[in-house]
C-alpha positions in Angstrom: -219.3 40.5 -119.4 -220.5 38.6 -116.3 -223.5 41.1 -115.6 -224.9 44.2 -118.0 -227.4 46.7 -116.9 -230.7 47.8 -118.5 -233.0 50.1 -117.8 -236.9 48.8 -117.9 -238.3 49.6 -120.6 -235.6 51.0 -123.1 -235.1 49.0 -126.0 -231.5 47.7 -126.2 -229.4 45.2 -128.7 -228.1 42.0 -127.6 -225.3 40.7 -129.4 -223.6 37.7 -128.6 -220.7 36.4 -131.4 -219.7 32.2 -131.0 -215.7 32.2 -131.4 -215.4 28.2 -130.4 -216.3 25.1 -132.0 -217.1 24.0 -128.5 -220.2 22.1 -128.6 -221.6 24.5 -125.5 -223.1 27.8 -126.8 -224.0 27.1 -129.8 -227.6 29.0 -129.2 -229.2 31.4 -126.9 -232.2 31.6 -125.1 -233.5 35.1 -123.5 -236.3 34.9 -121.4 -238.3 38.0 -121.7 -241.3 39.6 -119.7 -244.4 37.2 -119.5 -242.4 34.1 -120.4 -241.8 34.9 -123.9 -238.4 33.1 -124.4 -235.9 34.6 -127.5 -234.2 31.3 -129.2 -231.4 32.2 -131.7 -228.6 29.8 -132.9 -225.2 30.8 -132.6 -223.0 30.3 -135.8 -219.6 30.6 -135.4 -217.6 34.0 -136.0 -221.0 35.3 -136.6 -223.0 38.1 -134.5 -226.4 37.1 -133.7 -228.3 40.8 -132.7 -231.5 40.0 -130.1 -233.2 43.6 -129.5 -235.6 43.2 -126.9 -237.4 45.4 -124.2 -237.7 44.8 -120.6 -241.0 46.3 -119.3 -239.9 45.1 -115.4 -237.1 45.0 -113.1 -235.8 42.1 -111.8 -232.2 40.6 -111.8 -231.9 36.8 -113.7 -228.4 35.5 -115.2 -228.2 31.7 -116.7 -225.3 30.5 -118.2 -225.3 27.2 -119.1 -222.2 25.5 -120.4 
């Protein structure tokens, strides 16, 4: 989806799944509260689950191809 909405501070499950060889996306960064950044590689065909907490509100979408 372009945009998802969370609640601050409930616990949800990211889950991103790489379906392309393309050489873009092949990991994820998610920038969390205080600058803690999330850095997962993406195999292909293969769901990557981030579970994270926002504690504050704020809106912030990066996509980098």
């Amino acid at each position: 989806p372009g945009t998802i909405a969370i609640k601050k501070g409930e616990p949800v499950a990211l889950v991103f799944t790489r379906t392309t060889e393309s050489s873009c996306m092949k990991e994820v960064i998610v920038n969390t509260d205080g600058g803690k950044a999330i850095q997962k590689e993406l195999p292909l065909n293969k769901a990557v689950t981030i579970p994270v907490t926002f504690k504050s509100s704020g809106e912030e979408i990066r996509i980098l191809r």
